[in-house]
mmCIF entry with sequence, helices, sheets and N, C-alpha, C, O atoms, coordinates in Angstrom:
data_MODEL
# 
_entry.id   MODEL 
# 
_entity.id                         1 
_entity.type                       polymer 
_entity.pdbx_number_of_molecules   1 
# 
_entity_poly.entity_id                      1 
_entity_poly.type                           'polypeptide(L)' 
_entity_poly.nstd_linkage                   no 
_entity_poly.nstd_monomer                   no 
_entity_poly.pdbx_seq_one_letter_code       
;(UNK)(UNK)(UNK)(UNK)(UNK)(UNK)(UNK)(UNK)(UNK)(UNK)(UNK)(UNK)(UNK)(UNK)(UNK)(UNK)
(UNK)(UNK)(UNK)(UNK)(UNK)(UNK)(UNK)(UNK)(UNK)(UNK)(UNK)(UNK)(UNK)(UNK)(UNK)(UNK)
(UNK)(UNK)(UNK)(UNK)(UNK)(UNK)(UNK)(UNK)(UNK)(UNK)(UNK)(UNK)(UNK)(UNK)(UNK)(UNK)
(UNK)(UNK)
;
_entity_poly.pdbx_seq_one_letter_code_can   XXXXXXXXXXXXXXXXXXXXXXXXXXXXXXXXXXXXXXXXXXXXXXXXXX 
_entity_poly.pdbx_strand_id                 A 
# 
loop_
_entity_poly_seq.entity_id 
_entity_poly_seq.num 
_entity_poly_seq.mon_id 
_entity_poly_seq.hetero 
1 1  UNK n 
1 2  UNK n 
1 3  UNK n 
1 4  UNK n 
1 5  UNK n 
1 6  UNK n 
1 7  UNK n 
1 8  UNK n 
1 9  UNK n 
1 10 UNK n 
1 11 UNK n 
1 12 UNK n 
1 13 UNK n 
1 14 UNK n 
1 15 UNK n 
1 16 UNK n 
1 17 UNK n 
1 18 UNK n 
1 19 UNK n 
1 20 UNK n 
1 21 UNK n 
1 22 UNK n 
1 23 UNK n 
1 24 UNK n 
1 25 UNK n 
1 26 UNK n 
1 27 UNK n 
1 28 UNK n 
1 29 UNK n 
1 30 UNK n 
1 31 UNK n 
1 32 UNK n 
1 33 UNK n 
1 34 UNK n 
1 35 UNK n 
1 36 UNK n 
1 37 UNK n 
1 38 UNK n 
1 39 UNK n 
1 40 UNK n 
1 41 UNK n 
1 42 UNK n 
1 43 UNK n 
1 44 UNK n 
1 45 UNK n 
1 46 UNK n 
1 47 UNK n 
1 48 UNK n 
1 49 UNK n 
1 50 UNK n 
# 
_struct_asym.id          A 
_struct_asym.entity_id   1 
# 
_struct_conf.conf_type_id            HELX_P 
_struct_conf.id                      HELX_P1 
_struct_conf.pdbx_PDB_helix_id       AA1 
_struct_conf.beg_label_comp_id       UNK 
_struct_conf.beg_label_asym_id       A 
_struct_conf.beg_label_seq_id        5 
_struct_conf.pdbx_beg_PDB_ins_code   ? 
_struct_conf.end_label_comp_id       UNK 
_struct_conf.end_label_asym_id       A 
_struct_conf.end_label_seq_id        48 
_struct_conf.pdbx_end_PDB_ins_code   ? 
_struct_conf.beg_auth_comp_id        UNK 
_struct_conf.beg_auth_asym_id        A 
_struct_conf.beg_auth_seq_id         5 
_struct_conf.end_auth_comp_id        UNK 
_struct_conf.end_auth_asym_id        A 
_struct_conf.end_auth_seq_id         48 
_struct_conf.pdbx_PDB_helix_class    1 
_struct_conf.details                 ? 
_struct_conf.pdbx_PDB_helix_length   44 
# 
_struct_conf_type.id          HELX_P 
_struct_conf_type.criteria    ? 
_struct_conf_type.reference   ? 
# 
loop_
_atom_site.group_PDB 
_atom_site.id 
_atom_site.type_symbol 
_atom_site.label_atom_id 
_atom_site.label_alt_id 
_atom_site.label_comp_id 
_atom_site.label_asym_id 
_atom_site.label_entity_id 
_atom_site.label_seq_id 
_atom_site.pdbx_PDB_ins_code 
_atom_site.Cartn_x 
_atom_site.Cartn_y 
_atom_site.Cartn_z 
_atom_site.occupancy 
_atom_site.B_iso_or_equiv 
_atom_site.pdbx_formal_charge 
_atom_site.auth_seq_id 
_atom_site.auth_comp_id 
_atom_site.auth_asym_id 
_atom_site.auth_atom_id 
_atom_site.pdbx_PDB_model_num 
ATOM 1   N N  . UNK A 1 1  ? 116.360 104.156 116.835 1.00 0.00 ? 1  UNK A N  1 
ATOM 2   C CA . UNK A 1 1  ? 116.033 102.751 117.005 1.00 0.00 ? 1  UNK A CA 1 
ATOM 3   C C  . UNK A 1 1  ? 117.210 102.072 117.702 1.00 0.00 ? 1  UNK A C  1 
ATOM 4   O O  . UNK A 1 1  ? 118.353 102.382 117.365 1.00 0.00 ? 1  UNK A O  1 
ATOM 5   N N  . UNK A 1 2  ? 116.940 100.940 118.888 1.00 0.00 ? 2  UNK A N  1 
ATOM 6   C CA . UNK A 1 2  ? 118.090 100.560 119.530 1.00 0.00 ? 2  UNK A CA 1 
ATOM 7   C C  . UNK A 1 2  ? 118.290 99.575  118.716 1.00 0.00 ? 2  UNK A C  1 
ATOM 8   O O  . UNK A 1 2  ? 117.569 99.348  117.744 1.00 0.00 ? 2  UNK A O  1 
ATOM 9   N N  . UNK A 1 3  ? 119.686 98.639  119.174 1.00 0.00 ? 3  UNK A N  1 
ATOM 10  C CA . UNK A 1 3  ? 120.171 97.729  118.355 1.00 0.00 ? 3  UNK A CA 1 
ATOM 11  C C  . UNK A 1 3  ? 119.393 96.281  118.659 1.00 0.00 ? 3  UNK A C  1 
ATOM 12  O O  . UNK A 1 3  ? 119.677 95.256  118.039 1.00 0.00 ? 3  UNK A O  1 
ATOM 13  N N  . UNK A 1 4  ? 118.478 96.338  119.593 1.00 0.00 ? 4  UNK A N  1 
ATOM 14  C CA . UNK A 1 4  ? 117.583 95.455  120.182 1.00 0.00 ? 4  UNK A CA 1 
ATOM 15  C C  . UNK A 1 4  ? 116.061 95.618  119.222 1.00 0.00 ? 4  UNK A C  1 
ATOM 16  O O  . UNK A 1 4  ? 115.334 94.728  118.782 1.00 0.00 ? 4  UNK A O  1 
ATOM 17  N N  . UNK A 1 5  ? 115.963 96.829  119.138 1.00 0.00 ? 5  UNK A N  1 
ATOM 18  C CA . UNK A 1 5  ? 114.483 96.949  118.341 1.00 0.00 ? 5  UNK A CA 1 
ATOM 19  C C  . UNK A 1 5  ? 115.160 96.494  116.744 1.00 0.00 ? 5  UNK A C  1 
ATOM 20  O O  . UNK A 1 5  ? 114.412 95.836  116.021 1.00 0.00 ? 5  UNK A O  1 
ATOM 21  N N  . UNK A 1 6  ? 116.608 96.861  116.197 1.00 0.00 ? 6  UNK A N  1 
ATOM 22  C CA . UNK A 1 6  ? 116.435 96.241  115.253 1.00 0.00 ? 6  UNK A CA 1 
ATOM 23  C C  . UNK A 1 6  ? 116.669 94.818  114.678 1.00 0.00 ? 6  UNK A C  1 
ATOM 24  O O  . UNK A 1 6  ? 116.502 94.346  113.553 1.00 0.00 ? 6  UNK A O  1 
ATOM 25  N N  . UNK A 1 7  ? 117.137 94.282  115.907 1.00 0.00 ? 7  UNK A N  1 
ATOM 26  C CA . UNK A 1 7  ? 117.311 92.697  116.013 1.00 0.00 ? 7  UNK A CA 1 
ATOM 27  C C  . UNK A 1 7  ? 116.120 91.960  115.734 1.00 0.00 ? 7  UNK A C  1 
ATOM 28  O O  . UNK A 1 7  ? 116.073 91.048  114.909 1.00 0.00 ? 7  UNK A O  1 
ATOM 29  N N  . UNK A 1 8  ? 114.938 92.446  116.579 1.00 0.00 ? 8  UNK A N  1 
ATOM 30  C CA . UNK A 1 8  ? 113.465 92.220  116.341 1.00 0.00 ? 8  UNK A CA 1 
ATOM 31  C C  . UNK A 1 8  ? 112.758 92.380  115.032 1.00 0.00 ? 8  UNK A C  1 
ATOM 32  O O  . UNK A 1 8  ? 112.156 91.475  114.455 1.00 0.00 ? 8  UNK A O  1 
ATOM 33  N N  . UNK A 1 9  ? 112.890 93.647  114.604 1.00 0.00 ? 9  UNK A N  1 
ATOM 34  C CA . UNK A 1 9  ? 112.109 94.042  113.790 1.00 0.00 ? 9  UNK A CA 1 
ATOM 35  C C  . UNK A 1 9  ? 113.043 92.964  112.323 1.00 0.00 ? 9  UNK A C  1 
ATOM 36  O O  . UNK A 1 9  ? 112.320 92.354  111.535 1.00 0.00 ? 9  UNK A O  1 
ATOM 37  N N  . UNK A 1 10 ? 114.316 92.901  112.193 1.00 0.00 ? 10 UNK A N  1 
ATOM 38  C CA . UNK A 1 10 ? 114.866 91.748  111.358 1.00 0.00 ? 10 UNK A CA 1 
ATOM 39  C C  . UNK A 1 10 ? 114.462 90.782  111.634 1.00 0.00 ? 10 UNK A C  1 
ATOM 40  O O  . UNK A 1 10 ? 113.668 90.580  110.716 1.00 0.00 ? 10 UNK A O  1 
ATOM 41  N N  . UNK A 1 11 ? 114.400 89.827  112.373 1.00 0.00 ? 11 UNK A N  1 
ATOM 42  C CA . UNK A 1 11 ? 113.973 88.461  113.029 1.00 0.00 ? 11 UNK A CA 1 
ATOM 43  C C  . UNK A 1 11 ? 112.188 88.439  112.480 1.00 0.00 ? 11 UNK A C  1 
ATOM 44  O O  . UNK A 1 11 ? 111.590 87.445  112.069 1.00 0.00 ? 11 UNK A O  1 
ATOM 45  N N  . UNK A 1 12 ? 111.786 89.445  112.589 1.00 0.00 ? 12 UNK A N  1 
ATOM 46  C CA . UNK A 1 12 ? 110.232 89.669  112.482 1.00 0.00 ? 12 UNK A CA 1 
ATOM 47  C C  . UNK A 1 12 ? 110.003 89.494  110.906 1.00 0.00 ? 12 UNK A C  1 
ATOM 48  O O  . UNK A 1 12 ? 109.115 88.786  110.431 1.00 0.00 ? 12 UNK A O  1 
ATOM 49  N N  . UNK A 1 13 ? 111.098 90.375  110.024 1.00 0.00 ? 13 UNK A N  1 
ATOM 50  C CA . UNK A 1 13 ? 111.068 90.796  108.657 1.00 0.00 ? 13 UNK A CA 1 
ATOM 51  C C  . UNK A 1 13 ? 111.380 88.886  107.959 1.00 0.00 ? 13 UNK A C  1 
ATOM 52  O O  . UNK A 1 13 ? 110.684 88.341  107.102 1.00 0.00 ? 13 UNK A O  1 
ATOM 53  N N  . UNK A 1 14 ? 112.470 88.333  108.594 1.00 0.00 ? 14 UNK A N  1 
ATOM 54  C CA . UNK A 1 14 ? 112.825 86.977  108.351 1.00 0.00 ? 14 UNK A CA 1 
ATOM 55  C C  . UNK A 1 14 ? 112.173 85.663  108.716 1.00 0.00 ? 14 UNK A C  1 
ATOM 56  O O  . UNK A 1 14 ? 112.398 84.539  108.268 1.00 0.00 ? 14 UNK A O  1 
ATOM 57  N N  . UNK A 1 15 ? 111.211 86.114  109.743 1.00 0.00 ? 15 UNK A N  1 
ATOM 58  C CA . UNK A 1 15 ? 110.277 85.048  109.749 1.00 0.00 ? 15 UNK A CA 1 
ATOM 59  C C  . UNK A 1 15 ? 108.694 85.491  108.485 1.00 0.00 ? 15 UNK A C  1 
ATOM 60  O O  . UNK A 1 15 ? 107.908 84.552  108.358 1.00 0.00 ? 15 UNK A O  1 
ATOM 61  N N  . UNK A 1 16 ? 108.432 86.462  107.888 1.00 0.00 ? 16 UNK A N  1 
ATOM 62  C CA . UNK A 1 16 ? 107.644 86.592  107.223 1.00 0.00 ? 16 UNK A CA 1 
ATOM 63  C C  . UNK A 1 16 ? 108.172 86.780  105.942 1.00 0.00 ? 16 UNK A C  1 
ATOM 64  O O  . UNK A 1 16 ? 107.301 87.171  105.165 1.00 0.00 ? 16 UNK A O  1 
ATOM 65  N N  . UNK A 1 17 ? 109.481 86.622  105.335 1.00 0.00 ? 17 UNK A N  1 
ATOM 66  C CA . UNK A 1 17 ? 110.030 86.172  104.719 1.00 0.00 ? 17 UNK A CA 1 
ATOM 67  C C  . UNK A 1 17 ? 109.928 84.580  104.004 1.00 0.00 ? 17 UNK A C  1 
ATOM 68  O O  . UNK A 1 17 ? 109.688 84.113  102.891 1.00 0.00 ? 17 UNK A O  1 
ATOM 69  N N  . UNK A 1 18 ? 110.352 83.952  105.707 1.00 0.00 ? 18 UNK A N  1 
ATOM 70  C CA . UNK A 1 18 ? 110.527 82.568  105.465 1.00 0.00 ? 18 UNK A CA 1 
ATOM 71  C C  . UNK A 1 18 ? 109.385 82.354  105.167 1.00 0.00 ? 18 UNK A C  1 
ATOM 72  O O  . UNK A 1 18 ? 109.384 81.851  104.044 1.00 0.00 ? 18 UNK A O  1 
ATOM 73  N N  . UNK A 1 19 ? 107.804 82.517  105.783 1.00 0.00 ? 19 UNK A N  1 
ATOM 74  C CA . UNK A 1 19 ? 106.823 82.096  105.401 1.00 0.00 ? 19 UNK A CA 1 
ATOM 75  C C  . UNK A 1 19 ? 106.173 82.568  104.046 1.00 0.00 ? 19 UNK A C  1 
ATOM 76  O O  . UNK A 1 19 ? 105.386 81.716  103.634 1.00 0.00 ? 19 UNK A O  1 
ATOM 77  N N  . UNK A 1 20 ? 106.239 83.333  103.482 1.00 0.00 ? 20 UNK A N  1 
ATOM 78  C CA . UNK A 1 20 ? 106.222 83.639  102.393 1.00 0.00 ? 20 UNK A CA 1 
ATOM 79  C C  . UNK A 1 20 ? 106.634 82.508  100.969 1.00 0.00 ? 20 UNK A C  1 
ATOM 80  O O  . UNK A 1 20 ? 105.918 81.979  100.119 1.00 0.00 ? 20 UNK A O  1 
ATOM 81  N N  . UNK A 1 21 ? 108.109 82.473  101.223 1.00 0.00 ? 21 UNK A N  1 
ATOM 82  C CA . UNK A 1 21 ? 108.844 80.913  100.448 1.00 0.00 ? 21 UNK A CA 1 
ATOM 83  C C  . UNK A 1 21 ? 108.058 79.723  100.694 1.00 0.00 ? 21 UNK A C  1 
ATOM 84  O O  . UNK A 1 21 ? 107.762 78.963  99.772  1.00 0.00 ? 21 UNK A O  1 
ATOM 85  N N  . UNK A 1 22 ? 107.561 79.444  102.394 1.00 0.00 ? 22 UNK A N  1 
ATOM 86  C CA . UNK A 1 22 ? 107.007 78.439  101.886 1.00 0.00 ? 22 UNK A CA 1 
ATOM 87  C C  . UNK A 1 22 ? 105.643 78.249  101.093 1.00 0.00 ? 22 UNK A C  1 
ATOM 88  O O  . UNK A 1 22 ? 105.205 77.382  100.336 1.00 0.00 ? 22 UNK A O  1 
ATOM 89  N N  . UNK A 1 23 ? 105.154 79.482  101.623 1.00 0.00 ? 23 UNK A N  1 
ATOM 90  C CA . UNK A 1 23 ? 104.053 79.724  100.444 1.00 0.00 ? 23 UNK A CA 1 
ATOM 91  C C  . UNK A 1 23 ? 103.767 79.688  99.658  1.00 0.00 ? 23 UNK A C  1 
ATOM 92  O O  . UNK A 1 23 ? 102.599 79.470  99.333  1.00 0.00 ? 23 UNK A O  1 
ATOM 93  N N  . UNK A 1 24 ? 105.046 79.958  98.662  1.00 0.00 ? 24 UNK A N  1 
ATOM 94  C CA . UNK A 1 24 ? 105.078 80.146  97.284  1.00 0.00 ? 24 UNK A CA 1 
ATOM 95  C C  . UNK A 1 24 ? 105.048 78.499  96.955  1.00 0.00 ? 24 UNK A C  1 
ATOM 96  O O  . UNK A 1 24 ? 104.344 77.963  96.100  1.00 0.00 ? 24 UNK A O  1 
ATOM 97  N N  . UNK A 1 25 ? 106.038 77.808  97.899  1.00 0.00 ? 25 UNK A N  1 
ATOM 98  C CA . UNK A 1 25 ? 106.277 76.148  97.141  1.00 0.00 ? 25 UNK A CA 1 
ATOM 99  C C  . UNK A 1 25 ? 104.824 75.499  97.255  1.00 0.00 ? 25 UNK A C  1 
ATOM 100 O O  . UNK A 1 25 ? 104.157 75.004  96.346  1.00 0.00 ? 25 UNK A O  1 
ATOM 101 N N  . UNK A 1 26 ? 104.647 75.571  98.011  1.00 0.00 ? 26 UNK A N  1 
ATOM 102 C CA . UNK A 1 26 ? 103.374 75.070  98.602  1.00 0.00 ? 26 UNK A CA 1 
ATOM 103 C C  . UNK A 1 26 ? 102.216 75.407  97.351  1.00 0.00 ? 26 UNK A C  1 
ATOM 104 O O  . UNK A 1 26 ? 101.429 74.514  97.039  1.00 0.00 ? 26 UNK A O  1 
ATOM 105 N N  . UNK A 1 27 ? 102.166 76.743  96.664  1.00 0.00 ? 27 UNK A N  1 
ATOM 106 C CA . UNK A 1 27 ? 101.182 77.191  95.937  1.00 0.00 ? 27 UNK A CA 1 
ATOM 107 C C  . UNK A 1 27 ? 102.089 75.949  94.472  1.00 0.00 ? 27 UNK A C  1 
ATOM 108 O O  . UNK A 1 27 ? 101.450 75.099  93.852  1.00 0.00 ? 27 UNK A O  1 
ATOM 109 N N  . UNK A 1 28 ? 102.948 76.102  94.359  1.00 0.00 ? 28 UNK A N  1 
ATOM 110 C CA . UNK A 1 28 ? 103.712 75.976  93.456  1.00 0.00 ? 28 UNK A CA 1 
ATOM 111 C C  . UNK A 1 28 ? 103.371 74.084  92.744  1.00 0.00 ? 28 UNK A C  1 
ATOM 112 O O  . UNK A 1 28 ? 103.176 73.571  91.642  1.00 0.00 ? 28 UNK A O  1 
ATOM 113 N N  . UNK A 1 29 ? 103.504 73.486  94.657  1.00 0.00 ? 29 UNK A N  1 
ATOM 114 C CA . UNK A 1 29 ? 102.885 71.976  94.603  1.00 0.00 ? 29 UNK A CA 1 
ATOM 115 C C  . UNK A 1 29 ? 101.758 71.831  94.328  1.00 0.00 ? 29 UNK A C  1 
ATOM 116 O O  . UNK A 1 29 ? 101.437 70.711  93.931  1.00 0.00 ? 29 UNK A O  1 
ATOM 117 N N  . UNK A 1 30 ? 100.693 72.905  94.427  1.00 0.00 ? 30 UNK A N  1 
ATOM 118 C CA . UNK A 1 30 ? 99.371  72.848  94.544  1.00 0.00 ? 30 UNK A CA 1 
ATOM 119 C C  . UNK A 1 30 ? 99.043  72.371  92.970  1.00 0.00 ? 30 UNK A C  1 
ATOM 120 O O  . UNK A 1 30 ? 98.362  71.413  92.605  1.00 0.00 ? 30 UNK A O  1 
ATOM 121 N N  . UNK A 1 31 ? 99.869  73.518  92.035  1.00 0.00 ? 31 UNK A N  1 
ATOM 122 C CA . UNK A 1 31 ? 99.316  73.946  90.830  1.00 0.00 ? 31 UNK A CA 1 
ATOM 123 C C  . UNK A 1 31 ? 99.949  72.449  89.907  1.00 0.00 ? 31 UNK A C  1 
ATOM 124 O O  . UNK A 1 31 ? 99.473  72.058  88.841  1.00 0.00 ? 31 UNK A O  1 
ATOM 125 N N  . UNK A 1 32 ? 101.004 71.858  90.582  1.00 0.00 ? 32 UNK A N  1 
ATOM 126 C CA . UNK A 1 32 ? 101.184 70.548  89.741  1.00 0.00 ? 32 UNK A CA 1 
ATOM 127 C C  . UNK A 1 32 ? 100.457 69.203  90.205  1.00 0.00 ? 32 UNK A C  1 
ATOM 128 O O  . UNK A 1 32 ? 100.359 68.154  89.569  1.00 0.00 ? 32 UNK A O  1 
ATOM 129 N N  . UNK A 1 33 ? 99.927  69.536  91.600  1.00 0.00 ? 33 UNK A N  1 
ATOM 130 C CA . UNK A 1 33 ? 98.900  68.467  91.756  1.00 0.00 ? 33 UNK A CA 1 
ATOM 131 C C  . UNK A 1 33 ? 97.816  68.615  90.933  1.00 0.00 ? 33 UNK A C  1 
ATOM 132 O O  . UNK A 1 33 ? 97.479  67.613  90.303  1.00 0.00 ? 33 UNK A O  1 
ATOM 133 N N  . UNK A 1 34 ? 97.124  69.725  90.771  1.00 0.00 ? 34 UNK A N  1 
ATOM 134 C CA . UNK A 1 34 ? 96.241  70.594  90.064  1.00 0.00 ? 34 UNK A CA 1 
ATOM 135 C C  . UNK A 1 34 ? 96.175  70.082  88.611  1.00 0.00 ? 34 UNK A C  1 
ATOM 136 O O  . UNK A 1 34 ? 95.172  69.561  88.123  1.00 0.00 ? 34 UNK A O  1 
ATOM 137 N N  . UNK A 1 35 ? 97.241  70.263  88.025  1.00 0.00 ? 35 UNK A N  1 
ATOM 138 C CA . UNK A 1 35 ? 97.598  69.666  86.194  1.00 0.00 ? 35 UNK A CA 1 
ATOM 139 C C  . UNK A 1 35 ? 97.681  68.238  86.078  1.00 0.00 ? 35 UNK A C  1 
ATOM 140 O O  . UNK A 1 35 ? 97.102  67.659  85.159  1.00 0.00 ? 35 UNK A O  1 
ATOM 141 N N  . UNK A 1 36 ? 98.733  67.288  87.419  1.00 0.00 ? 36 UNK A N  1 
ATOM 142 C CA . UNK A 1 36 ? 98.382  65.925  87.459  1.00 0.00 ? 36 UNK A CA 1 
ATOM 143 C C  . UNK A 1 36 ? 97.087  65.495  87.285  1.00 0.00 ? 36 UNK A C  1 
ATOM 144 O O  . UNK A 1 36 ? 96.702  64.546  86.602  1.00 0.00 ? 36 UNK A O  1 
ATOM 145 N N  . UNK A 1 37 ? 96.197  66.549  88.205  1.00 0.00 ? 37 UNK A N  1 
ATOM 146 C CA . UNK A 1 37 ? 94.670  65.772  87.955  1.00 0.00 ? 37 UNK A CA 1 
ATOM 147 C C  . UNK A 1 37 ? 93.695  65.915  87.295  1.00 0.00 ? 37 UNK A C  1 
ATOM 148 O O  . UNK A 1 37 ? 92.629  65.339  87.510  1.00 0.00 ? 37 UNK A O  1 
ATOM 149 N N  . UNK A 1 38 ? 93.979  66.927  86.137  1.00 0.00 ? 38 UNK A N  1 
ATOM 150 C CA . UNK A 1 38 ? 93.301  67.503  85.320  1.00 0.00 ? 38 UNK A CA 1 
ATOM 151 C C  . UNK A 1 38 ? 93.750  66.546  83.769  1.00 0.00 ? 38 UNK A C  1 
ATOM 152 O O  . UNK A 1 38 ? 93.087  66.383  82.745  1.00 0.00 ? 38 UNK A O  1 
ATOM 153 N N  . UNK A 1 39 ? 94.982  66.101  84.098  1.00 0.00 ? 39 UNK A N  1 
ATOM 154 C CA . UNK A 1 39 ? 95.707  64.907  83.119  1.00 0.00 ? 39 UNK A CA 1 
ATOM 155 C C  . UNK A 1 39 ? 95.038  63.579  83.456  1.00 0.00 ? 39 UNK A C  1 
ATOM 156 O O  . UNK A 1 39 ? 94.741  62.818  82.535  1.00 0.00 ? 39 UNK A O  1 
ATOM 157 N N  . UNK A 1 40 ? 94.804  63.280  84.631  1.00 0.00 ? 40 UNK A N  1 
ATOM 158 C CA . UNK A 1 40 ? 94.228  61.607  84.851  1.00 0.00 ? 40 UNK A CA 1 
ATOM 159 C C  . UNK A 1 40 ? 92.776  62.061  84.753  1.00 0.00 ? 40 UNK A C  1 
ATOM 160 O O  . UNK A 1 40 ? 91.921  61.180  84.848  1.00 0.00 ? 40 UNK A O  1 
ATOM 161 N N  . UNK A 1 41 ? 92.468  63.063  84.611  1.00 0.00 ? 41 UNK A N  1 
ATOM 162 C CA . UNK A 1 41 ? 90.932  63.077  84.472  1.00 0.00 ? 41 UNK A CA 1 
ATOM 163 C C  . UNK A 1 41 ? 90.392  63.131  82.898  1.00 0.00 ? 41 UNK A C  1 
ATOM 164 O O  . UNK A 1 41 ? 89.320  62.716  82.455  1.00 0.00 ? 41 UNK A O  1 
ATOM 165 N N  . UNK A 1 42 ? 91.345  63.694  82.292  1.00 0.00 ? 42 UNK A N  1 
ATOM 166 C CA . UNK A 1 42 ? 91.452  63.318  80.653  1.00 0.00 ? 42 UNK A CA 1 
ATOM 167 C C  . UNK A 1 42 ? 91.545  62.361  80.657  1.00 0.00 ? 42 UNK A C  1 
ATOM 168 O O  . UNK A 1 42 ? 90.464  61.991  80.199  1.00 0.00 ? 42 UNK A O  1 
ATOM 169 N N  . UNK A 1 43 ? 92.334  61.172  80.941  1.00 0.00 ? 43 UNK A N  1 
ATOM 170 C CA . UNK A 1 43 ? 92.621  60.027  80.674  1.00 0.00 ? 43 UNK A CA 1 
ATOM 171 C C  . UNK A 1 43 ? 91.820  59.163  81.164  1.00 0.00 ? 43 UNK A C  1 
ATOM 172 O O  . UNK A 1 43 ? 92.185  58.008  80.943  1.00 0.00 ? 43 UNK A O  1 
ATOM 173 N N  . UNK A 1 44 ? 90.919  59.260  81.714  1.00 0.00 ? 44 UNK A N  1 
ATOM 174 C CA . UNK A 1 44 ? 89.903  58.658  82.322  1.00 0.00 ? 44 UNK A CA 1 
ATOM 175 C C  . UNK A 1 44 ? 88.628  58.685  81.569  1.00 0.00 ? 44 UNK A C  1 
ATOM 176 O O  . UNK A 1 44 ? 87.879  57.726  81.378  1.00 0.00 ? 44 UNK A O  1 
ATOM 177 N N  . UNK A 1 45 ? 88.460  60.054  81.115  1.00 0.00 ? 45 UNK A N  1 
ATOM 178 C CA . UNK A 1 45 ? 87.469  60.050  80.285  1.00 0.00 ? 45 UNK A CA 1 
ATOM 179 C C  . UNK A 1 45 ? 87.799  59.478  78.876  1.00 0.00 ? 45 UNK A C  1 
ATOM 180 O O  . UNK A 1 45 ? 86.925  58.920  78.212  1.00 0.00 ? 45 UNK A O  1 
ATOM 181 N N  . UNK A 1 46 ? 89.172  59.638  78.398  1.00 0.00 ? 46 UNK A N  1 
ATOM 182 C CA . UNK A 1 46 ? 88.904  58.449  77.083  1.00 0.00 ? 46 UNK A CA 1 
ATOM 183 C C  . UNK A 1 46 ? 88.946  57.498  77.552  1.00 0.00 ? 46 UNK A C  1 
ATOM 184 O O  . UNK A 1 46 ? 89.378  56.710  76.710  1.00 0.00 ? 46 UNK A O  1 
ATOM 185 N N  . UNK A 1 47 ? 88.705  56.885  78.683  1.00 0.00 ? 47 UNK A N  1 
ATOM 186 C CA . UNK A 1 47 ? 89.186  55.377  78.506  1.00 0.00 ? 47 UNK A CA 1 
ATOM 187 C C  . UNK A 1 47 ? 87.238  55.229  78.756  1.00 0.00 ? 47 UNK A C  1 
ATOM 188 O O  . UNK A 1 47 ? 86.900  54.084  78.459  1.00 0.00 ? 47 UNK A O  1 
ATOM 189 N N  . UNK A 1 48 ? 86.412  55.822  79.062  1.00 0.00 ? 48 UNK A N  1 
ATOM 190 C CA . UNK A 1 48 ? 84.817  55.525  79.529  1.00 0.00 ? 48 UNK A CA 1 
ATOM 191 C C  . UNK A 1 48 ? 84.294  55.741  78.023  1.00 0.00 ? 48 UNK A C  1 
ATOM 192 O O  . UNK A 1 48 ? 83.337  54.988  77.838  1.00 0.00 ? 48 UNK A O  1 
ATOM 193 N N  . UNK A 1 49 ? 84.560  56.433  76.995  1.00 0.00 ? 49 UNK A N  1 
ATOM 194 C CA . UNK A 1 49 ? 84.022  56.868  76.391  1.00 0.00 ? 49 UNK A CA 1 
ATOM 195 C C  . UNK A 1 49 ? 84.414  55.663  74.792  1.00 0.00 ? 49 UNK A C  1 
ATOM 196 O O  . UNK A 1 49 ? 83.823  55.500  73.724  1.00 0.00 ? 49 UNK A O  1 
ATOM 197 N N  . UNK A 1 50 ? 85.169  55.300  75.149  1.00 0.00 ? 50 UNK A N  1 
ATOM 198 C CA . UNK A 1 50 ? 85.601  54.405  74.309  1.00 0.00 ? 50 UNK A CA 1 
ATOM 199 C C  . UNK A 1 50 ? 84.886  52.780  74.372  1.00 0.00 ? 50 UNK A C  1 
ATOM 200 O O  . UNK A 1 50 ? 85.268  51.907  73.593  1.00 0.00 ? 50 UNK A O  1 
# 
């Protein structure tokens, strides 16, 4: 392997890396938007039911 193919193939490994991380936050924001609205939706329903 030249020192060019492994410049690439790192650069390649570090951009699917990086996207990966943001993936994870992204899933990570999802799952507390997810519980925020599963909380105002409780709270919504006691306030109709009352």
């Amino acid at each position: 392997m030249s020192f060019f193919g492994f410049i690439s193939t790192t650069l390649k490994l570090f951009g699917k890396d990086n996207t990966i991380k943001q993936s994870t936050k992204e899933i990570d924001n999802l799952k507390k938007r997810i519980h925020d609205l599963e909380l105002e939706n409780e709270n919504l329903k006691g306030k109709t039911s009352v």
